[in-house]
Backbone and ligand atoms as CSV (ligand in chain L), in Angstrom:
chain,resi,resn,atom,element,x,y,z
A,1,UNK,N,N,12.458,19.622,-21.393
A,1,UNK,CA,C,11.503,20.582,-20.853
A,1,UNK,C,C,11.081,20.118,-19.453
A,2,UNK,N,N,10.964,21.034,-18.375
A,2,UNK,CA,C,10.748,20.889,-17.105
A,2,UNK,C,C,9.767,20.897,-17.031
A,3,UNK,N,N,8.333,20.113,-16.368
A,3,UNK,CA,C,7.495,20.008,-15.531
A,3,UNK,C,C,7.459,20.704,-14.463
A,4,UNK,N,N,6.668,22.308,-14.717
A,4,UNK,CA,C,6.371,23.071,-13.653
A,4,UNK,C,C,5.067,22.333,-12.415
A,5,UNK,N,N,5.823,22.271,-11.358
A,5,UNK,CA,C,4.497,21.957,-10.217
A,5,UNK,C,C,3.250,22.384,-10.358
A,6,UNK,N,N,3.475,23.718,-11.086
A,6,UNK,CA,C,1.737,24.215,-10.971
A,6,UNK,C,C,1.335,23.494,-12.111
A,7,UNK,N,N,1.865,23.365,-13.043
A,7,UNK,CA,C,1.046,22.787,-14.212
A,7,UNK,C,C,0.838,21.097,-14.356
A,8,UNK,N,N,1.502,20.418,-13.286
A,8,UNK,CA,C,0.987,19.270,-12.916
A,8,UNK,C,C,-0.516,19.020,-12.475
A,9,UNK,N,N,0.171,20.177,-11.421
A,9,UNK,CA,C,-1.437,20.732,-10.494
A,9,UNK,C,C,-2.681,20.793,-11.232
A,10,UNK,N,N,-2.347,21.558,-12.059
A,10,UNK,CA,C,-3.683,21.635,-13.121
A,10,UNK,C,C,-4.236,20.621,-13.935
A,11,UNK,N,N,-3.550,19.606,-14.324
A,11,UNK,CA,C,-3.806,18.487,-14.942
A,11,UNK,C,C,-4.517,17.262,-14.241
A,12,UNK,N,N,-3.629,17.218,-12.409
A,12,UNK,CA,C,-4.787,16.346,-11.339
A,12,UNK,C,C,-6.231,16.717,-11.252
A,13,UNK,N,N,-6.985,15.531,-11.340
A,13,UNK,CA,C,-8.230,16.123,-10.975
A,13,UNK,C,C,-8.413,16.700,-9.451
A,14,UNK,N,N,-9.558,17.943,-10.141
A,14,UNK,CA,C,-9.694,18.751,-8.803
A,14,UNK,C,C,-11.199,18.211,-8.197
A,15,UNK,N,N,-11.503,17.087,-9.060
A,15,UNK,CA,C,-12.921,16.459,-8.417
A,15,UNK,C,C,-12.845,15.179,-8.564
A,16,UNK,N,N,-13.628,14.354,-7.655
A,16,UNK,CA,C,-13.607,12.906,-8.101
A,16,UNK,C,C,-14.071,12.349,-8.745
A,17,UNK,N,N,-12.884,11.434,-9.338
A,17,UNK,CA,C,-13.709,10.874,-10.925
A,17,UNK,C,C,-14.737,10.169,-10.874
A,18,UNK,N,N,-15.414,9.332,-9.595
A,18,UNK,CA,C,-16.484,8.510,-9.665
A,18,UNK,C,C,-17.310,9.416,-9.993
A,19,UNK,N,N,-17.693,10.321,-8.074
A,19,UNK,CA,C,-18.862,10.828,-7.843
A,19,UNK,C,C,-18.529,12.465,-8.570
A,20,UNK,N,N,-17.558,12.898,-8.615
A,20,UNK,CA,C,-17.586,14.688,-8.987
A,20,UNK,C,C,-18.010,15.459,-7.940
A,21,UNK,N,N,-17.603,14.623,-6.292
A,21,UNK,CA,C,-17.251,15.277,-4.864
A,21,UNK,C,C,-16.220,16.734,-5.402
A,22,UNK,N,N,-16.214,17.265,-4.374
A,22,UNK,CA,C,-15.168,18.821,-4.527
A,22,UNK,C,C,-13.769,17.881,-4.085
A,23,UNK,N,N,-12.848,18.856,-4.086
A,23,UNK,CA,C,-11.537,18.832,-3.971
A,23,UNK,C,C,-11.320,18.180,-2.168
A,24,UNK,N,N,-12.333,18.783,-1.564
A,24,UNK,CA,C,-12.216,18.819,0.306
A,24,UNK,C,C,-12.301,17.545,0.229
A,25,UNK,N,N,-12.731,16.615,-0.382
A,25,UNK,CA,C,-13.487,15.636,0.030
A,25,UNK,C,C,-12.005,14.800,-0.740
A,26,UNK,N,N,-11.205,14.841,-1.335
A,26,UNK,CA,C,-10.505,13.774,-1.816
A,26,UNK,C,C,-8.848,14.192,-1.379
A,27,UNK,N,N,-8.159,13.024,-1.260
A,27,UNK,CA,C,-7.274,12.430,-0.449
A,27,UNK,C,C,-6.305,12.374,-1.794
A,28,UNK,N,N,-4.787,12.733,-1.928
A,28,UNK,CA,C,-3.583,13.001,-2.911
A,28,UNK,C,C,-2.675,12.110,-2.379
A,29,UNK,N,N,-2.032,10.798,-3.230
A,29,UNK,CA,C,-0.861,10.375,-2.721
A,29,UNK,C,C,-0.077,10.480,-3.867
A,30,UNK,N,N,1.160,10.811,-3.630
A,30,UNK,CA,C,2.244,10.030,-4.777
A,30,UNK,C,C,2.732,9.053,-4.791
A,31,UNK,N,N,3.119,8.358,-5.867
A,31,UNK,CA,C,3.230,7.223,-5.786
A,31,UNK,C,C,4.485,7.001,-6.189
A,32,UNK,N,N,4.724,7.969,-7.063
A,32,UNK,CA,C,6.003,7.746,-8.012
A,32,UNK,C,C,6.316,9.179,-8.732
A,33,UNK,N,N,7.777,9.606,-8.737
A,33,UNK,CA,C,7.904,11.005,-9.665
A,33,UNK,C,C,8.980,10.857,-10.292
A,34,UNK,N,N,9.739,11.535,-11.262
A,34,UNK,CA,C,10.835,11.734,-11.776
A,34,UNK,C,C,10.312,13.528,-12.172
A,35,UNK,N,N,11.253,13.942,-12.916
A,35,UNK,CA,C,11.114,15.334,-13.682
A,35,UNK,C,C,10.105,14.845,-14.768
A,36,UNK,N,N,9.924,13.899,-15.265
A,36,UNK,CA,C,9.209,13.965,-16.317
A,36,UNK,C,C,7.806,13.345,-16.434
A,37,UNK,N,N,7.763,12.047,-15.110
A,37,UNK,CA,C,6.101,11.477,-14.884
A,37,UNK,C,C,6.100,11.811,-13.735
A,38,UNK,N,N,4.431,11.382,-13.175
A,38,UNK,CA,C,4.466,11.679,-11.838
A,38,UNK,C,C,3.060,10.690,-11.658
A,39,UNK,N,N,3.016,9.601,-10.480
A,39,UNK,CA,C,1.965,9.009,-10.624
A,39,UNK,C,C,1.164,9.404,-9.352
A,40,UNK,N,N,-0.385,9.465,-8.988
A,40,UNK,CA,C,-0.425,9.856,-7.964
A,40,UNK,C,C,-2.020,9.054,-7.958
A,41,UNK,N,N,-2.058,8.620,-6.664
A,41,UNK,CA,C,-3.673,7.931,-6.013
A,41,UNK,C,C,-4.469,9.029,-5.727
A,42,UNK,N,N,-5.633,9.046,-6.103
A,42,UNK,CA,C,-6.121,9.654,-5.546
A,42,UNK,C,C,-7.550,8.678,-4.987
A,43,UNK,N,N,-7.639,9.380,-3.359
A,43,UNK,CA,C,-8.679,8.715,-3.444
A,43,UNK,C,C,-10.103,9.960,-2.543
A,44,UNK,N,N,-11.100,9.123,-2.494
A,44,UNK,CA,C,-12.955,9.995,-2.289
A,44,UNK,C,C,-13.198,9.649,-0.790
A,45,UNK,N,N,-13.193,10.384,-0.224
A,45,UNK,CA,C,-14.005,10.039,1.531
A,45,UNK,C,C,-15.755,10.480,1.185
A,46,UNK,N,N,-15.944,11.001,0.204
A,46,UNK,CA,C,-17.659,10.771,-0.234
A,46,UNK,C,C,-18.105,9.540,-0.543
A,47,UNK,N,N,-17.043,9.076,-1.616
A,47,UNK,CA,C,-17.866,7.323,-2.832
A,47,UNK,C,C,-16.904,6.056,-2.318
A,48,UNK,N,N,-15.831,6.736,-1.294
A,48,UNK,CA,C,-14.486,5.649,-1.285
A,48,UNK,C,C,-14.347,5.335,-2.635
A,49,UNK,N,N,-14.429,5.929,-3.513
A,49,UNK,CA,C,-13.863,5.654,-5.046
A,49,UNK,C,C,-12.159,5.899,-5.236
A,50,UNK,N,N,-11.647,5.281,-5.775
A,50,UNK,CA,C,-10.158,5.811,-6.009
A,50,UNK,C,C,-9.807,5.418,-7.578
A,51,UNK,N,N,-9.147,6.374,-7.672
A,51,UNK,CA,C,-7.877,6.485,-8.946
A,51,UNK,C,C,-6.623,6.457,-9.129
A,52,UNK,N,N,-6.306,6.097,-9.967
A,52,UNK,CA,C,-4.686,6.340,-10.045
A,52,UNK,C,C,-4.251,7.278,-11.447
A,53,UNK,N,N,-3.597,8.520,-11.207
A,53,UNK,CA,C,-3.554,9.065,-12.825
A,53,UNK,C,C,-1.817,8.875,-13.001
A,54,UNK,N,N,-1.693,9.001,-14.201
A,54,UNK,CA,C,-0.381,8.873,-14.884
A,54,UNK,C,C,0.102,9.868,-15.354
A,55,UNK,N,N,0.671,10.458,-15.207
A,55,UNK,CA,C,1.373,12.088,-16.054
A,55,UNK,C,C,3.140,11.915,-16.383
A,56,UNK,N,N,2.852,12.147,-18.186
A,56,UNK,CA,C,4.178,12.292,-18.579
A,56,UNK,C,C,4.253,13.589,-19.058
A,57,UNK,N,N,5.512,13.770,-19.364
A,57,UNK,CA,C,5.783,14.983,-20.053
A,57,UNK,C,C,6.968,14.775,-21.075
A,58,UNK,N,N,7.197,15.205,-22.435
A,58,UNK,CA,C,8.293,15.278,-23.050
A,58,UNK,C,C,7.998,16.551,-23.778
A,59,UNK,N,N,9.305,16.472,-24.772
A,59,UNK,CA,C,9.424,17.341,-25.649
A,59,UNK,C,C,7.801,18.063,-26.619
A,60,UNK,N,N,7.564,16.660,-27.311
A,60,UNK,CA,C,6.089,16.529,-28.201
A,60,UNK,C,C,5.038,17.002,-26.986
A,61,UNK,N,N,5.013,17.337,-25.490
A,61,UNK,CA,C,3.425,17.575,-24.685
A,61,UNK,C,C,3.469,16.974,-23.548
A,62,UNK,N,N,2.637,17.366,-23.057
A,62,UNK,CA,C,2.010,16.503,-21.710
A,62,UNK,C,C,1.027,15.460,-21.910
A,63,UNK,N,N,0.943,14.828,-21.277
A,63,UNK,CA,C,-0.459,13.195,-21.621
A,63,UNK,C,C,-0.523,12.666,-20.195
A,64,UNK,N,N,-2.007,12.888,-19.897
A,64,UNK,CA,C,-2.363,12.690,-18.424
A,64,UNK,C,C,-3.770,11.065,-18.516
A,65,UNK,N,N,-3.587,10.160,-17.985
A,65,UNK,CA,C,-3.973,8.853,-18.146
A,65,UNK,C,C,-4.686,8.461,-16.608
A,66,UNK,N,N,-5.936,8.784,-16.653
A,66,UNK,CA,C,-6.414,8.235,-15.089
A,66,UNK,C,C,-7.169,6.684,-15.200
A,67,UNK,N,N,-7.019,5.918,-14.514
A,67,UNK,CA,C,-7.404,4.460,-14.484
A,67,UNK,C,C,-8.008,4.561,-12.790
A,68,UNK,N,N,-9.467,4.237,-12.518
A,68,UNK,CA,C,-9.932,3.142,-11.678
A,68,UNK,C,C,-9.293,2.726,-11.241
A,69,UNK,N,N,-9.567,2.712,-9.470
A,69,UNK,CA,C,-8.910,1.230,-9.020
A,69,UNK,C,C,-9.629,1.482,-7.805
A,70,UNK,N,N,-9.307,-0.141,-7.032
A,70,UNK,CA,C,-9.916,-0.542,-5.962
A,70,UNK,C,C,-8.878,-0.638,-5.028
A,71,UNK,N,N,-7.637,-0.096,-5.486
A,71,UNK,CA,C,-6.968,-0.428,-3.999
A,71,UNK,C,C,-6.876,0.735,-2.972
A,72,UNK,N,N,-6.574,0.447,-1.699
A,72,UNK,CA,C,-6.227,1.797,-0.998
A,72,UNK,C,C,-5.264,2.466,-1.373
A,73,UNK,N,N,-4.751,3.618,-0.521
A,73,UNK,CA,C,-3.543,4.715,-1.237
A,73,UNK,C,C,-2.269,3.626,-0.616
A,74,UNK,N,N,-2.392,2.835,0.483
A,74,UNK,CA,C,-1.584,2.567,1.160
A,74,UNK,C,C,-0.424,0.839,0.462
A,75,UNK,N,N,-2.224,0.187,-0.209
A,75,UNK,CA,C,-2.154,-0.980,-0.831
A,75,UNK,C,C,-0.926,-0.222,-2.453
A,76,UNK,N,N,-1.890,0.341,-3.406
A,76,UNK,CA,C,-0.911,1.236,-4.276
A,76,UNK,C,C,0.560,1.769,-3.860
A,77,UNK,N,N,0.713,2.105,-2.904
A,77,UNK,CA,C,1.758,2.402,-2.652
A,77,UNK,C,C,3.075,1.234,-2.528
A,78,UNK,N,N,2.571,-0.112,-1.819
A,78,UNK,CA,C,3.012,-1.328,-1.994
A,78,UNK,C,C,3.152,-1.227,-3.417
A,79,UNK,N,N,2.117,-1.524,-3.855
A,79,UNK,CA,C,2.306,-2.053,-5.407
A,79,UNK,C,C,3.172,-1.182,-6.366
A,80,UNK,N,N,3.752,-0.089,-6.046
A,80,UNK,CA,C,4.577,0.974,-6.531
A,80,UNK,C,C,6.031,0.538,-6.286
A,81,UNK,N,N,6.321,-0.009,-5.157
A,81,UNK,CA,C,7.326,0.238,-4.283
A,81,UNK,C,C,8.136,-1.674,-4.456
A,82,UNK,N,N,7.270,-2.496,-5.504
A,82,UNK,CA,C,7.678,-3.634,-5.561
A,82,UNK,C,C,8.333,-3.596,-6.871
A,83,UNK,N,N,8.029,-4.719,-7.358
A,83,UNK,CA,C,8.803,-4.924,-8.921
A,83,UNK,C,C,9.178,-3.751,-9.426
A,84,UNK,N,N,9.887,-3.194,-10.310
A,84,UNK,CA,C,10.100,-2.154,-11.216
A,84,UNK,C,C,9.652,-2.930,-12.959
A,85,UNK,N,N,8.900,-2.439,-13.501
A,85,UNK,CA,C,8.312,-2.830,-14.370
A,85,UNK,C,C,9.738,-2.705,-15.499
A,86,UNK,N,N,10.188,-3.913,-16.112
A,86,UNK,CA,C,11.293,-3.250,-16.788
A,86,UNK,C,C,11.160,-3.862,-18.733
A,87,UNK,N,N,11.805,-3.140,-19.186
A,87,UNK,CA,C,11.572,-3.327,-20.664
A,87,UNK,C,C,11.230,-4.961,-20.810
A,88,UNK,N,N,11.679,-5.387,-20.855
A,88,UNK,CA,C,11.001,-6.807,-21.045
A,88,UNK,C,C,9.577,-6.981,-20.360
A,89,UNK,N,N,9.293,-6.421,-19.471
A,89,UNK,CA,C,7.933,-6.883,-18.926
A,89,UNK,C,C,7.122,-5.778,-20.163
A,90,UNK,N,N,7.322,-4.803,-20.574
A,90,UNK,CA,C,6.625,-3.810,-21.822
A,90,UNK,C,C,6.508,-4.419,-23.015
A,91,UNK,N,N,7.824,-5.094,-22.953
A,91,UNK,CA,C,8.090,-6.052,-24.630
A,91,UNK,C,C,6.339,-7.214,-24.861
A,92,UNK,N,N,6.345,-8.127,-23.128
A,92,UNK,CA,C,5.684,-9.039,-23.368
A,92,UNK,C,C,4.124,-8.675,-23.097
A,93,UNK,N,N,4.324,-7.153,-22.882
A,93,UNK,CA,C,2.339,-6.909,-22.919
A,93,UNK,C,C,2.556,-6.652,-24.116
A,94,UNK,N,N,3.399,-6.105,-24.989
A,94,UNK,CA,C,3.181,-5.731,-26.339
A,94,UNK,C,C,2.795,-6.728,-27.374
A,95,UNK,N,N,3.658,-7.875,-26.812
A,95,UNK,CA,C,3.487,-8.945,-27.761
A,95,UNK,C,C,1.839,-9.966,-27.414
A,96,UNK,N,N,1.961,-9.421,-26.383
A,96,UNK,CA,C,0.420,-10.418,-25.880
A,96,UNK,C,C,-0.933,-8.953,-26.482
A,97,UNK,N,N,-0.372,-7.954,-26.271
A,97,UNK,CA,C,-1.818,-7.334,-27.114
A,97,UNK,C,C,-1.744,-7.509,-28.719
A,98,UNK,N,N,-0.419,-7.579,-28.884
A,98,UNK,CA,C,-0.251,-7.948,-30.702
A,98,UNK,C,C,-0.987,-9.182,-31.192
A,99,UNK,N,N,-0.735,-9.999,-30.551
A,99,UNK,CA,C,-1.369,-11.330,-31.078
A,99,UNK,C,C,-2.949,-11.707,-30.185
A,100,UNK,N,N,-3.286,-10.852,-29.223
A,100,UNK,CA,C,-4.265,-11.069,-29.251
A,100,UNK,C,C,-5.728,-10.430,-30.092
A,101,UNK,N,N,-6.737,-11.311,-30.200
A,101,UNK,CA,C,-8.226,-11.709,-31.089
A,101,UNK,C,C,-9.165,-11.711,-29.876
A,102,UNK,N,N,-9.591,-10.382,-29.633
A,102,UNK,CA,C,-10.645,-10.513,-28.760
A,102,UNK,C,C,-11.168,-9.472,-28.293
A,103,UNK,N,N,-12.224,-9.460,-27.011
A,103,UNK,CA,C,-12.801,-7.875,-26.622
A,103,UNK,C,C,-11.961,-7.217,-25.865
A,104,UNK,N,N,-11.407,-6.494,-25.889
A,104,UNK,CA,C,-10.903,-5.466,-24.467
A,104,UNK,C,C,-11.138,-5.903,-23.155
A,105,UNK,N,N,-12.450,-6.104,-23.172
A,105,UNK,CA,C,-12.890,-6.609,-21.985
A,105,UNK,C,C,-12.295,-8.064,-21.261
A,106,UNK,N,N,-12.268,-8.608,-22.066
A,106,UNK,CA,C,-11.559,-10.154,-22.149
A,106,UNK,C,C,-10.302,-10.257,-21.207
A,107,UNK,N,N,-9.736,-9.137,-21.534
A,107,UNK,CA,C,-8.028,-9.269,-20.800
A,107,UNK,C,C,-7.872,-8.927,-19.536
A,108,UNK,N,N,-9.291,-8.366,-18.980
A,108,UNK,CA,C,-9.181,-8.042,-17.385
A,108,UNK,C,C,-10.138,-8.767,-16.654
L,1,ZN,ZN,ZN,-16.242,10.307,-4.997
């Protein structure tokens, strides 16, 4: 199933997640796309707040994942454009959240 543009569209926030500034006020990068994810910075010229959201798509739906962050669009974009995160690096967060005993908070 294809990922229509508009319905990406609809899933980015159209306000900022800190402050809930309008749309004028916030700044769109991509970071990363295929047909099926699409990652994109967004960042606030009101709070300088920024985000990063995650959008997949398959067969089973869409699932849209926004995370905080402190970097610029420009810094993110580095950090996009380095390592490729590859199954083994997934294997060993899996195995480090499996065996870990502790708060959420703890791991960041
Ligand atoms: Zn803001």
């Amino acid at each position: 199933m294809d990922i229509e543009r508009g319905e990406q569209n609809r899933v980015i926030p159209q306000k900022c997640p800190v402050c809930g500034a309008q749309r004028e006020h916030l700044s769109y990068m991509p970071l990363g796309y295929d047909k099926d994810r699409t990652i994109v910075h967004i960042s606030c010229t009101k709070c300088a707040g920024a985000a990063m959201i995650f959008m997949s798509q398959n067969d089973g739906g869409m699932m849209t994942v926004g995370v905080l962050t402190d970097t610029t669009p420009a810094e993110a974009q580095t950090f996009f454009q380095s390592d490729v995160v590859s199954d083994n690096d997934v294997i060993a967060v899996h195995d480090y959240l499996n065996s870990f005993d502790g708060y959420a908070s703890d791991i960041f």
